[in-house]
N, C-alpha and C positions, 0 to 999 in steps of 0.2 A: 343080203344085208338085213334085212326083215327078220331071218331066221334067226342073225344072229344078236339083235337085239331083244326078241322073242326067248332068246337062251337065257339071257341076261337077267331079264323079270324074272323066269323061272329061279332063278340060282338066287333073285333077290328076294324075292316071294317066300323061301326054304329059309333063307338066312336072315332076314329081317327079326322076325319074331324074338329069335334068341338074343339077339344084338341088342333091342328095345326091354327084351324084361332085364336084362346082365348093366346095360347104359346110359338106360333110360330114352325117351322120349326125345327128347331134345336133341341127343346124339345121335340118334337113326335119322329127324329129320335135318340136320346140318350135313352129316357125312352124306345123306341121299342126295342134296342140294349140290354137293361140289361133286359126286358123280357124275351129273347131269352136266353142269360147267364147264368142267374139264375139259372133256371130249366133244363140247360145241365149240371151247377156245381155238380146240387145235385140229379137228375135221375140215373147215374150208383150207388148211396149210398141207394137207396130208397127200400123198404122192403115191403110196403104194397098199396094195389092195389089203393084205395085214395090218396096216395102220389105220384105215378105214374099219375091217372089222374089229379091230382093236376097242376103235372108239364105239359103234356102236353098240358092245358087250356090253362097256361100262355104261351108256345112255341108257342102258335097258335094265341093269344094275341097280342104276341112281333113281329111274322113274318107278321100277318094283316098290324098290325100297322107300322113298317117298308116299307111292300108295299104301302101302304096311303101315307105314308112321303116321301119317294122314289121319289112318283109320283109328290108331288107340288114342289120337288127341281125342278122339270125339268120346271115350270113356270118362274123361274129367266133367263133360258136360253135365248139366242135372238127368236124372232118370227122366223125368217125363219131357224133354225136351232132345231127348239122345237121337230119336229115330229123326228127329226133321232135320237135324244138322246133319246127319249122316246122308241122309238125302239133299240136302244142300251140296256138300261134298261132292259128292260123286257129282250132282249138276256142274260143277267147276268145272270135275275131271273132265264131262262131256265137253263142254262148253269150250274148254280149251284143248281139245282134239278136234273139236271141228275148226273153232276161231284160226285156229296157228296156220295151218294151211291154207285158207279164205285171205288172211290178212297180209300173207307173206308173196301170196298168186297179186294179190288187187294193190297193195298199200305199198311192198317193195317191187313190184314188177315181175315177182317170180326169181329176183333176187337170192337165191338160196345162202351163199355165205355172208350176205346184210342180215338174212333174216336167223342167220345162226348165232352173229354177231348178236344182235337186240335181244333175244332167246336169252344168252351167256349171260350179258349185263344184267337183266330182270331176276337172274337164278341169281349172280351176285348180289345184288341191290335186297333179295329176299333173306340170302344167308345172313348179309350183315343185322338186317335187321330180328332176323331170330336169333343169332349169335348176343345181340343187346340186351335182348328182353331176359327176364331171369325167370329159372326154370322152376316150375312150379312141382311142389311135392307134394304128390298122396300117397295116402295109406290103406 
């Protein structure tokens, strides 16, 4: 399972870049946000081992590509202020690699498709709100 969301980043990691200079910013990170959801919506429903790896190709797709898109937000930042955000960044990304599985062991009980469920909603509750905001253009 591991492997095969491990494949996913990779194949998202290759195709992100072109996707974000051809549709911008906003588009990489919206389309990464409902990779991610998708396949958290429909993993705890899922019955057969292809449908499992199914979903997590695309969980690994959506989280590649999320970090790709992540990372050119932080080019709009001012020049001398780009390397702390991008280190802020990345502290999230850490931050929520360890938090997710601490809080989903301690806070749901170890609960794995509650904690997929609250995961879905928050990648919901994030797309809507970047979906709102308006996309900002540089040159």
């Amino acid at each position: 399972m591991f492997l095969a969301q491990a494949i996913g980043m990779v194949v998202a990691s290759v195709s992100a870049g072109p996707l974000v200079d051809n549709k911008g910013k906003k588009t990489g990170f919206l389309l990464a946000l409902t990779l991610i959801g998708a396949p958290l919506l429909i993993l705890p429903s899922a019955s057969s081992h292809a449908t499992i790896l199914a979903c997590m190709i695309t969980l690994g797709c959506g989280g590649g590509m999320l970090v790709a898109s992540s990372n050119t937000l932080v080019s709009d930042v001012g020049r001398q202020r780009r390397a702390s955000i991008l280190t802020l960044l990345k502290c999230f990304f850490g931050v929520g690699g360890f938090a997710t599985p601490f809080l989903g062991a301690s806070l749901l009980s170890g609960n794995t498709i509650a904690l997929a469920y609250v995961i879905a909603v928050l990648t919901g509750l994030t797309f809507l709100f970047g979906a709102a905001t308006a996309a900002r253009r540089t040159k």
